[in-house]
PDB file as gemmi writes it, atoms N, CA and C in Angstrom:
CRYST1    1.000    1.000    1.000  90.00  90.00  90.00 P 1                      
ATOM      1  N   UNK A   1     111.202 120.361 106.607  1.00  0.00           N  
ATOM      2  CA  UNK A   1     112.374 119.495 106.584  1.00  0.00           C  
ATOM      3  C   UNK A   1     112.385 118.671 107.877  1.00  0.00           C  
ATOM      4  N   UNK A   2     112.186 117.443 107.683  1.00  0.00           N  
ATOM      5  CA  UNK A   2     112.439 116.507 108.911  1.00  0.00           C  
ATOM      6  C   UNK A   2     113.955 116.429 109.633  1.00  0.00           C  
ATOM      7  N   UNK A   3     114.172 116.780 110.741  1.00  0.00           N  
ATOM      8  CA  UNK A   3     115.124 116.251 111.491  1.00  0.00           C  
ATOM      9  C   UNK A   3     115.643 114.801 111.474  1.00  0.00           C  
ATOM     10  N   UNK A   4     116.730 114.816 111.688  1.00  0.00           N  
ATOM     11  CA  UNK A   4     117.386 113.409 111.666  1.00  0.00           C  
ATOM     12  C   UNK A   4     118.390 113.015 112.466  1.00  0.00           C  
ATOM     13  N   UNK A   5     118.382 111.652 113.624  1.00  0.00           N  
ATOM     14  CA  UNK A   5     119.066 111.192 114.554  1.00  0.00           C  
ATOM     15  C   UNK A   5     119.961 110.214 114.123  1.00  0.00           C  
ATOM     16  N   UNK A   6     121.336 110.253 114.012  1.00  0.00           N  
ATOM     17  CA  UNK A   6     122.380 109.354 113.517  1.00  0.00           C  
ATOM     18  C   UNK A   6     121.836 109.081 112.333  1.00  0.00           C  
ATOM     19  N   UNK A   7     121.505 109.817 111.309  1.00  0.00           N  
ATOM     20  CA  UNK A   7     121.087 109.414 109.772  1.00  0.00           C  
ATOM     21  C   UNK A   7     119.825 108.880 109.915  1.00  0.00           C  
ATOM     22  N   UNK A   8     119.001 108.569 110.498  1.00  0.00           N  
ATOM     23  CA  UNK A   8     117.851 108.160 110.322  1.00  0.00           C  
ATOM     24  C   UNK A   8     116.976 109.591 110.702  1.00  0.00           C  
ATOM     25  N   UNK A   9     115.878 109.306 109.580  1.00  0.00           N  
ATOM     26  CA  UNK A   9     114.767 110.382 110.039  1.00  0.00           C  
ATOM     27  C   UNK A   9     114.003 110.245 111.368  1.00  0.00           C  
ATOM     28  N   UNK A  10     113.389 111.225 111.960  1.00  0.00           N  
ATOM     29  CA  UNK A  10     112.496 111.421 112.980  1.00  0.00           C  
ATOM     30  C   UNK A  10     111.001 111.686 112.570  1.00  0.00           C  
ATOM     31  N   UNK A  11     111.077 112.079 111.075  1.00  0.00           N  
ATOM     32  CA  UNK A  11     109.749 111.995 110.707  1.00  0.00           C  
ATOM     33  C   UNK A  11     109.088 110.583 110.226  1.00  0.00           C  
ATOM     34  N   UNK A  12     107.745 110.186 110.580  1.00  0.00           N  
ATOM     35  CA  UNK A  12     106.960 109.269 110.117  1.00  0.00           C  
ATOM     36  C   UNK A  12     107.471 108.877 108.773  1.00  0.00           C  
ATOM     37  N   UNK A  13     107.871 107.588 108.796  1.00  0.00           N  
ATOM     38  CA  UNK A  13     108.370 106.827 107.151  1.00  0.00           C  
ATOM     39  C   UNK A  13     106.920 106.704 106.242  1.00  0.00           C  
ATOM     40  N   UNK A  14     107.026 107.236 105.041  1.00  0.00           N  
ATOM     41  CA  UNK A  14     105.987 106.436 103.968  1.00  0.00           C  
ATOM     42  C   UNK A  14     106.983 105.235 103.442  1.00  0.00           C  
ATOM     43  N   UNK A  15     105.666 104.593 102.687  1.00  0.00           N  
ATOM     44  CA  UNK A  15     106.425 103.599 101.693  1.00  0.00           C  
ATOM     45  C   UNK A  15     106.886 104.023 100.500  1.00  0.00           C  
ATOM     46  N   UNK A  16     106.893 104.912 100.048  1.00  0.00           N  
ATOM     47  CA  UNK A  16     107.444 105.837  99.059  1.00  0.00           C  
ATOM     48  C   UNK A  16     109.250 105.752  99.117  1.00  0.00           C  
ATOM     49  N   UNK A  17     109.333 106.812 100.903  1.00  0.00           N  
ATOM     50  CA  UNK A  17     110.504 106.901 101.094  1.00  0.00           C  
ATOM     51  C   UNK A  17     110.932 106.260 101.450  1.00  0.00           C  
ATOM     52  N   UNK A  18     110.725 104.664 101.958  1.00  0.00           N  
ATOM     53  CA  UNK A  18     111.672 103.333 102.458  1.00  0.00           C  
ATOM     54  C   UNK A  18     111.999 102.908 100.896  1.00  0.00           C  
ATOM     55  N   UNK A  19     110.793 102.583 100.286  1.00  0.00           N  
ATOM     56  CA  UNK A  19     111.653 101.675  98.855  1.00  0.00           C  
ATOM     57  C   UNK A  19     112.545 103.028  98.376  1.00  0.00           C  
ATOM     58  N   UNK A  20     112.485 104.297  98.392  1.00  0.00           N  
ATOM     59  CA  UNK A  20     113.529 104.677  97.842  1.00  0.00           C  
ATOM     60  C   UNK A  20     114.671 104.724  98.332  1.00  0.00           C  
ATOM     61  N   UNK A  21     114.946 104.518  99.236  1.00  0.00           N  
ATOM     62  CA  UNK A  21     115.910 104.184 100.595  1.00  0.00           C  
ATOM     63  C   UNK A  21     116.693 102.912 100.086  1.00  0.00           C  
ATOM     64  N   UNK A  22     115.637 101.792  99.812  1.00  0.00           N  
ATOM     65  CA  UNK A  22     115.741 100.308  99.420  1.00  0.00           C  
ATOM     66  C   UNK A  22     116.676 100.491  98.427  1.00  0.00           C  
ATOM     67  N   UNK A  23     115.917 100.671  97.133  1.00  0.00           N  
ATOM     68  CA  UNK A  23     116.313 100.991  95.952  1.00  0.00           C  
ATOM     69  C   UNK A  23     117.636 101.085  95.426  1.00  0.00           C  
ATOM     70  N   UNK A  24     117.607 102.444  96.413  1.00  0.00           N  
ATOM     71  CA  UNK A  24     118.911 102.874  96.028  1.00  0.00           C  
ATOM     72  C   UNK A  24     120.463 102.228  96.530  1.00  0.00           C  
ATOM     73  N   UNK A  25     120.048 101.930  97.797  1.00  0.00           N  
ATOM     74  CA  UNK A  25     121.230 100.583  98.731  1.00  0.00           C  
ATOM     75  C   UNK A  25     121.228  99.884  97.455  1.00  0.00           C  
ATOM     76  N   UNK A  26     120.572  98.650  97.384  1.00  0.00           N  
ATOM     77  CA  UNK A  26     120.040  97.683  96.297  1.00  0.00           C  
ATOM     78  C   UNK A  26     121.462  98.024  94.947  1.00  0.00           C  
ATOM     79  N   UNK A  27     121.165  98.946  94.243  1.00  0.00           N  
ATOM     80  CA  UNK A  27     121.842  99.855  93.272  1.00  0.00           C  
ATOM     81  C   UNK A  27     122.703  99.992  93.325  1.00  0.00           C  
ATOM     82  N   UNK A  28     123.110 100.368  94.516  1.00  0.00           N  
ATOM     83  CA  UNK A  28     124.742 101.174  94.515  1.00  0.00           C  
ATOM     84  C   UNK A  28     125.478  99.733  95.019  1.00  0.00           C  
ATOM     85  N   UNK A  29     124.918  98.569  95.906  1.00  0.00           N  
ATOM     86  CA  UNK A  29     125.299  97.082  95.822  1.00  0.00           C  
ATOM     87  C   UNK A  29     125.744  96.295  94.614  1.00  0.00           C  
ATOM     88  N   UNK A  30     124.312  96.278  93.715  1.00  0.00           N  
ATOM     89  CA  UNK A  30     124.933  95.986  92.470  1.00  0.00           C  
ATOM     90  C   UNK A  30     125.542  96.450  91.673  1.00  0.00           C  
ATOM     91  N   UNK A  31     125.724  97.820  91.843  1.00  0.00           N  
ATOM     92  CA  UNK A  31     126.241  98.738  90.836  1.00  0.00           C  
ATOM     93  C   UNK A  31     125.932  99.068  89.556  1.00  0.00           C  
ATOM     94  N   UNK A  32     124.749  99.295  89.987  1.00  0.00           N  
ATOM     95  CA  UNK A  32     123.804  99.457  88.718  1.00  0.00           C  
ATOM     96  C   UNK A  32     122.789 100.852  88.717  1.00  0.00           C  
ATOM     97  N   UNK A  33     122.554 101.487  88.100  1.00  0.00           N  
ATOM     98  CA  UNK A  33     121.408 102.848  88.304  1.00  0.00           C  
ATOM     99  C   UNK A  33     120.749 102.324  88.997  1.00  0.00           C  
ATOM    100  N   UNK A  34     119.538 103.094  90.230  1.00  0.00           N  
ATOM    101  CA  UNK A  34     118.752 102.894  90.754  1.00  0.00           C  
ATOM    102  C   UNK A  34     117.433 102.425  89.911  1.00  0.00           C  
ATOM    103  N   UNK A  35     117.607 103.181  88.676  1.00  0.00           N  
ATOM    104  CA  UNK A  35     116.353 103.106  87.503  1.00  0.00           C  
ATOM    105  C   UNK A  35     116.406 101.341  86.856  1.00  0.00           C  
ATOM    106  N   UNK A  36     117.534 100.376  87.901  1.00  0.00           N  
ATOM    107  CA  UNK A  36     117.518  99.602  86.939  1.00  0.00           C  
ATOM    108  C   UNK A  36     117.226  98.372  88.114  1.00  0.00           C  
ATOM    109  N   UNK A  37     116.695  98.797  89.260  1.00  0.00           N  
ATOM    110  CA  UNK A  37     116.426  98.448  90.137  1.00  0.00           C  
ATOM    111  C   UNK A  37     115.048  98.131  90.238  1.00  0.00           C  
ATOM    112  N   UNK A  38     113.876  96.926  90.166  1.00  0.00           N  
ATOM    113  CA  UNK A  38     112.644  97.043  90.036  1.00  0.00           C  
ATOM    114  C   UNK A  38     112.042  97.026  91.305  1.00  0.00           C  
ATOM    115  N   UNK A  39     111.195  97.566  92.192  1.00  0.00           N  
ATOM    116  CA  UNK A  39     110.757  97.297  93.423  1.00  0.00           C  
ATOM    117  C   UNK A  39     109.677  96.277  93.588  1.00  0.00           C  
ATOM    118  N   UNK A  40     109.517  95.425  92.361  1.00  0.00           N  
ATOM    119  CA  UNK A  40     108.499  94.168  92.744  1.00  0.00           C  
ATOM    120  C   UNK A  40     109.201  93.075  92.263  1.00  0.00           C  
ATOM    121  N   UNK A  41     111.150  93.177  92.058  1.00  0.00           N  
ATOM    122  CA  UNK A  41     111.458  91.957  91.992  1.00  0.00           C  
ATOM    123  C   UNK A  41     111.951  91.322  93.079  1.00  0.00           C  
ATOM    124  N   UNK A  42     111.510  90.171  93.305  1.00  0.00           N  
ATOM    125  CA  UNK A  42     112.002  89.334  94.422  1.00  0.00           C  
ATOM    126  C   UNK A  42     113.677  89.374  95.186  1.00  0.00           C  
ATOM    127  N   UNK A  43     113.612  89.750  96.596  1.00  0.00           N  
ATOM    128  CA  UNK A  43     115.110  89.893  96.957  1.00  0.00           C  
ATOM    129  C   UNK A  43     115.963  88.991  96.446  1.00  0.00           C  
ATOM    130  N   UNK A  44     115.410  87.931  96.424  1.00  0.00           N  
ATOM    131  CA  UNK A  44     116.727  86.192  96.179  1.00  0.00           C  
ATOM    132  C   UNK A  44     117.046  86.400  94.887  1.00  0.00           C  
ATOM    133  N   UNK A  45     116.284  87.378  93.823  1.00  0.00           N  
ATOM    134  CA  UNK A  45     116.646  87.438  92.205  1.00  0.00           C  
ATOM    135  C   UNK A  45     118.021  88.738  92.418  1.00  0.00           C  
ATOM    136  N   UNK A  46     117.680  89.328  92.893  1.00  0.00           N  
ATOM    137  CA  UNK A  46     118.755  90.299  92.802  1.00  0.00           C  
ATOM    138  C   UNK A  46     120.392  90.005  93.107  1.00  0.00           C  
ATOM    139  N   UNK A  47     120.687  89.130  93.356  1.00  0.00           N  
ATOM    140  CA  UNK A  47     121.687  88.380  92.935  1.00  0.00           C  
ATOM    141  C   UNK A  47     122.852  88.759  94.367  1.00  0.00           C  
ATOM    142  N   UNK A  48     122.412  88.922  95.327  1.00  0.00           N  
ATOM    143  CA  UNK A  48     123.674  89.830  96.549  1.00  0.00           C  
ATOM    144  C   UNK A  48     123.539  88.267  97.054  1.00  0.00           C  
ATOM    145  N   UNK A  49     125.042  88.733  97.786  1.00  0.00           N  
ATOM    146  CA  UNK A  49     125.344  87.645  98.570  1.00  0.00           C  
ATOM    147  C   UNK A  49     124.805  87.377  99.649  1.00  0.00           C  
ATOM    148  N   UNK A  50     125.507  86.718 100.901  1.00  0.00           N  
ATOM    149  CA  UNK A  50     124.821  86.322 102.171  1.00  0.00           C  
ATOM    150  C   UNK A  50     125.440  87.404 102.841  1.00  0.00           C  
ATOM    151  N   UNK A  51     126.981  87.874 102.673  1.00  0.00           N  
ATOM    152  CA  UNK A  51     127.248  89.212 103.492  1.00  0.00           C  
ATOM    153  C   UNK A  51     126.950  90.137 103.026  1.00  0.00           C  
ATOM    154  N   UNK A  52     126.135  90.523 101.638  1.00  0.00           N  
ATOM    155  CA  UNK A  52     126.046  91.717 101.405  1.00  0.00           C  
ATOM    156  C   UNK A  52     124.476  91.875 101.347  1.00  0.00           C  
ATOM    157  N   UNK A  53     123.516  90.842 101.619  1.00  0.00           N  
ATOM    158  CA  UNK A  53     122.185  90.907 102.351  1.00  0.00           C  
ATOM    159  C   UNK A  53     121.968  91.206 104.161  1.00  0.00           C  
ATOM    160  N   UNK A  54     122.829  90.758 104.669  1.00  0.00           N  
ATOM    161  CA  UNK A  54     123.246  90.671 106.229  1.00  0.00           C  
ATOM    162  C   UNK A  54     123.571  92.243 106.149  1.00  0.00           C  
ATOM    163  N   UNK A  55     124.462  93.235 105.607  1.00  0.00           N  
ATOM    164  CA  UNK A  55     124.994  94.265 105.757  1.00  0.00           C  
ATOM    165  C   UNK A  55     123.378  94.810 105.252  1.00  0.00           C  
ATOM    166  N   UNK A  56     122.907  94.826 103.852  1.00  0.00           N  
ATOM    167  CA  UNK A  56     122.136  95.752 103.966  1.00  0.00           C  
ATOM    168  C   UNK A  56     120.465  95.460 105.044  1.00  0.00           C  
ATOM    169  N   UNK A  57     120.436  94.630 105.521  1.00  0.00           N  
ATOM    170  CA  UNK A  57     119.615  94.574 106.866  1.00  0.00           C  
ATOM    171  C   UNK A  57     120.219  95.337 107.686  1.00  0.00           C  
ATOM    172  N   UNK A  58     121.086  95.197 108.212  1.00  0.00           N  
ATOM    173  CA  UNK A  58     121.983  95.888 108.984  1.00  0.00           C  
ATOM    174  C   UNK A  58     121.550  97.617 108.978  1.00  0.00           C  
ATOM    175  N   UNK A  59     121.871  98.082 107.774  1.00  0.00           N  
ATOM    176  CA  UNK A  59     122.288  99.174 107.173  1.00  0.00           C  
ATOM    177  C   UNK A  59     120.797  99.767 107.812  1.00  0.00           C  
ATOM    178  N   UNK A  60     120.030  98.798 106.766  1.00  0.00           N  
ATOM    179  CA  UNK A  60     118.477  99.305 107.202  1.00  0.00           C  
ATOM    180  C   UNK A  60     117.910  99.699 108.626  1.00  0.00           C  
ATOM    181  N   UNK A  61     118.080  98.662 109.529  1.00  0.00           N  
ATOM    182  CA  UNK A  61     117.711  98.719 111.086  1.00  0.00           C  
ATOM    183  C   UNK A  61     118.099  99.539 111.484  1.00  0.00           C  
ATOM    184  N   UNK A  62     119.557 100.132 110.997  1.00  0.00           N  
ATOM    185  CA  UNK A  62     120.176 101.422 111.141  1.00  0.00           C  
ATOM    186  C   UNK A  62     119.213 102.598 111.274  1.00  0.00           C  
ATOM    187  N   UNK A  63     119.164 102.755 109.945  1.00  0.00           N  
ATOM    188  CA  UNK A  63     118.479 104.062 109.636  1.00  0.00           C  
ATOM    189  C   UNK A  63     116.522 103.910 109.855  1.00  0.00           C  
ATOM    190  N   UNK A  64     115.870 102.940 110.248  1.00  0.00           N  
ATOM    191  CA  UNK A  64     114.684 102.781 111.280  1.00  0.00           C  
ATOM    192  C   UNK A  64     115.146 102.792 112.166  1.00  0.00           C  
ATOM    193  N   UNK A  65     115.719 102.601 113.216  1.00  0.00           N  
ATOM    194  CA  UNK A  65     115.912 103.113 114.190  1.00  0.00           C  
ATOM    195  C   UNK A  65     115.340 101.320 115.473  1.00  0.00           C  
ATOM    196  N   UNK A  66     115.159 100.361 114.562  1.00  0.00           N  
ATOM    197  CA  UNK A  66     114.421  99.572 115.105  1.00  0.00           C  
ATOM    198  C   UNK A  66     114.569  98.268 114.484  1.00  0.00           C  
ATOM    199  N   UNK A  67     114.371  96.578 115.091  1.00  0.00           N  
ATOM    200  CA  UNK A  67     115.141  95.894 114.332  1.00  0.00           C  
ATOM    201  C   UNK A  67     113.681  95.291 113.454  1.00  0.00           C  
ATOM    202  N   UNK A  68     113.706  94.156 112.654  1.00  0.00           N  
ATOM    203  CA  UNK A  68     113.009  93.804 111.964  1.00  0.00           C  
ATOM    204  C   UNK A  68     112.693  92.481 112.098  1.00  0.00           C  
ATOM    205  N   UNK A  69     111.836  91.793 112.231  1.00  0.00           N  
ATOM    206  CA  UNK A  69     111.566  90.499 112.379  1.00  0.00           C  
ATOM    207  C   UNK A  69     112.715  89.599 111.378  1.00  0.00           C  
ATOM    208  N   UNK A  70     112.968  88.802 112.016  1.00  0.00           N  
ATOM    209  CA  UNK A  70     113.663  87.973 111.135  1.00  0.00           C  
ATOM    210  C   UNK A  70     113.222  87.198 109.725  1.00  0.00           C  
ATOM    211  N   UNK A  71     112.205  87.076 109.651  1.00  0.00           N  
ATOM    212  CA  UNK A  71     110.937  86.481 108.858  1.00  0.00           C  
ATOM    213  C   UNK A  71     110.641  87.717 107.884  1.00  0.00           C  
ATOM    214  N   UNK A  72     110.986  88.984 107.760  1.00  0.00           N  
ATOM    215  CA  UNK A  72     110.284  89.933 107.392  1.00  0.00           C  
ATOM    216  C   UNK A  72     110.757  89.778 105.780  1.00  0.00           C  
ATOM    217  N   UNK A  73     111.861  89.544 105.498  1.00  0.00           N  
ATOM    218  CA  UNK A  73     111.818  88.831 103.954  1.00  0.00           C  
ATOM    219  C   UNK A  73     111.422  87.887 103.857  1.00  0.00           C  
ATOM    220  N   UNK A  74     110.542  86.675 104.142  1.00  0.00           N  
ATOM    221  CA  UNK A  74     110.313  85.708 103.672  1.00  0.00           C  
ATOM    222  C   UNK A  74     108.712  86.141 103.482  1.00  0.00           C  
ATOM    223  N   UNK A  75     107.997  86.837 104.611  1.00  0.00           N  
ATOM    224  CA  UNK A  75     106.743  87.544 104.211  1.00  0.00           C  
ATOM    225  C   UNK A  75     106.740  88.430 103.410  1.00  0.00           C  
ATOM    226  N   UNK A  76     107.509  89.411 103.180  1.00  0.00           N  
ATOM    227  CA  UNK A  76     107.478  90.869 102.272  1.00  0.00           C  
ATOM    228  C   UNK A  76     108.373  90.604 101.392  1.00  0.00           C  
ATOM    229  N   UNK A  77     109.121  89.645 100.458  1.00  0.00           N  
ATOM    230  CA  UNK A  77     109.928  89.105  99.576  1.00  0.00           C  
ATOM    231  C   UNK A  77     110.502  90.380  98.744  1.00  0.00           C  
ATOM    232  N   UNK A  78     109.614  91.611  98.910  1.00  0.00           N  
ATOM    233  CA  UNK A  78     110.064  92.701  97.834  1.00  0.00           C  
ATOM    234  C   UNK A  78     110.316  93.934  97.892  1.00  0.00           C  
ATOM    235  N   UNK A  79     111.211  94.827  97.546  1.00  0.00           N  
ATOM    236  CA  UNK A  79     111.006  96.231  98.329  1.00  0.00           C  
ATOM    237  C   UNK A  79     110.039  96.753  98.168  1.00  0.00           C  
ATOM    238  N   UNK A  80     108.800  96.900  97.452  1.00  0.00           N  
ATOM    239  CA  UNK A  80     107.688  97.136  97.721  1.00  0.00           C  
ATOM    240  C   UNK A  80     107.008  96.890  99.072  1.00  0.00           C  
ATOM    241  N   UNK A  81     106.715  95.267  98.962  1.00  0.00           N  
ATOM    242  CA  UNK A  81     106.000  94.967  99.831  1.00  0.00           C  
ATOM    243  C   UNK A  81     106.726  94.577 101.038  1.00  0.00           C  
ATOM    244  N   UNK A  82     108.063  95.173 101.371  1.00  0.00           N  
ATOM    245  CA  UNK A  82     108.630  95.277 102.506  1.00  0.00           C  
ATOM    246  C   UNK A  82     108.781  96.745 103.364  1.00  0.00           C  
ATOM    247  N   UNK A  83     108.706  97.661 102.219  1.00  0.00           N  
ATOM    248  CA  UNK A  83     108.375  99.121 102.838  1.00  0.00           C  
ATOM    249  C   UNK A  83     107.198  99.675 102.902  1.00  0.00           C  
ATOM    250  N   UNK A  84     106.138  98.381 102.710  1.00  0.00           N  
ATOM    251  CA  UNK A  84     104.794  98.944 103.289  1.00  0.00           C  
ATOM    252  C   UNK A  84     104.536  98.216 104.740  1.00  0.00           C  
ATOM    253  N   UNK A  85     105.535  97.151 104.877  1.00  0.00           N  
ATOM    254  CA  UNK A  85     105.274  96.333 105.645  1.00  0.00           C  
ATOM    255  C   UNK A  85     106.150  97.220 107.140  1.00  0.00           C  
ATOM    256  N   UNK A  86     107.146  97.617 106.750  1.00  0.00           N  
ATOM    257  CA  UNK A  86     108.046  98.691 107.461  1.00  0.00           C  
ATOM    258  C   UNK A  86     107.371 100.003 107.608  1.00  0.00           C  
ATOM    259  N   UNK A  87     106.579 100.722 107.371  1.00  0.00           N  
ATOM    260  CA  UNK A  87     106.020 101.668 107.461  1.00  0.00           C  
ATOM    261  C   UNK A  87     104.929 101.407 108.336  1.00  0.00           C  
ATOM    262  N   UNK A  88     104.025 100.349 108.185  1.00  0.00           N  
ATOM    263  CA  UNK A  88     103.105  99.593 109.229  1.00  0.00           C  
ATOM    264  C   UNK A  88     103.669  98.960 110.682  1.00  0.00           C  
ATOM    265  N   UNK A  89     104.938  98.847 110.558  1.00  0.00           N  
ATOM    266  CA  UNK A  89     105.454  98.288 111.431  1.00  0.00           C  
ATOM    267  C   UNK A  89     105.617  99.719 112.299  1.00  0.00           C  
ATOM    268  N   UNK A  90     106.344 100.544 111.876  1.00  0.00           N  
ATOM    269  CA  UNK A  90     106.299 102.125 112.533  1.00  0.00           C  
ATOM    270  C   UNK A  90     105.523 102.421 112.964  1.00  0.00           C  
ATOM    271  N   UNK A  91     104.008 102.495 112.605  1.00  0.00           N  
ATOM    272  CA  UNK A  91     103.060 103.113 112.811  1.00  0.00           C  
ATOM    273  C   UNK A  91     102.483 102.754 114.068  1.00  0.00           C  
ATOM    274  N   UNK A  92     102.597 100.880 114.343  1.00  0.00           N  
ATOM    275  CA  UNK A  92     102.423 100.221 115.440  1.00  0.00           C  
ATOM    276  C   UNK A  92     103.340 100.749 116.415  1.00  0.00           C  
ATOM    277  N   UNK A  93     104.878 100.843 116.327  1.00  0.00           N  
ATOM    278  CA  UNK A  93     105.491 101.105 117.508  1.00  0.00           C  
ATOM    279  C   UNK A  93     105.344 102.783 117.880  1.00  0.00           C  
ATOM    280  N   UNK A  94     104.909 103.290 117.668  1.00  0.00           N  
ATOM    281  CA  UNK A  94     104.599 104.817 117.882  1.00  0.00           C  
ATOM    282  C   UNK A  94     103.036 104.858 118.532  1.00  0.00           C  
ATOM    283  N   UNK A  95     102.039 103.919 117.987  1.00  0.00           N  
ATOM    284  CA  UNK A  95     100.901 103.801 118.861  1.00  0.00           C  
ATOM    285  C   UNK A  95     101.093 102.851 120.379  1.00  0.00           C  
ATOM    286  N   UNK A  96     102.148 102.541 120.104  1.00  0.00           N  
ATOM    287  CA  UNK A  96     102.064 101.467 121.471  1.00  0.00           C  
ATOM    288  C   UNK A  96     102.547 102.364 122.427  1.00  0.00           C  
TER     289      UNK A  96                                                      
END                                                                             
């Protein structure tokens, strides 16, 4: 069982457990099952606003523990390819 500092884990993130992290924010935003949530559809389709994209960045940096390039949705457009991109990003600040 990983330890955890103000809600965020201390153990090494996979991309597994960020998009499910994603996912589920995502979900409980729209108010919709998580199962109805796709992790290769584009953030801008999912239909959230400008404060309720701002909050869940927010939310996120939170629980990494670390902030995120500002650019990091316009490169990783998807929770897929944003929690591999976040997991790589970890991996760098722990080797540095």
């Amino acid at each position: 069982m990983s330890e955890t500092i103000e809600g965020r884990s201390t153990a090494p993130l996979t991309p597994a457990a960020v998009q499910a992290w994603l996912v589920e924010k995502v979900a409980h935003k729209l108010g919709v099952p998580p199962s109805d949530v796709d992790p290769d559809q584009y953030f801008d389709e999912f239909d959230l606003d400008s404060t309720e994209a701002l909050v869940l960045s927010g939310e996120l940096e939170n629980w990494l523990g670390f902030e995120l390039e500002t650019t990091a949705l316009w490169y990783h457009p998807t929770i897929a390819e944003l929690s591999r991109h976040i997991v790589e990003r970890q991996a760098e600040q722990h080797a540095a």
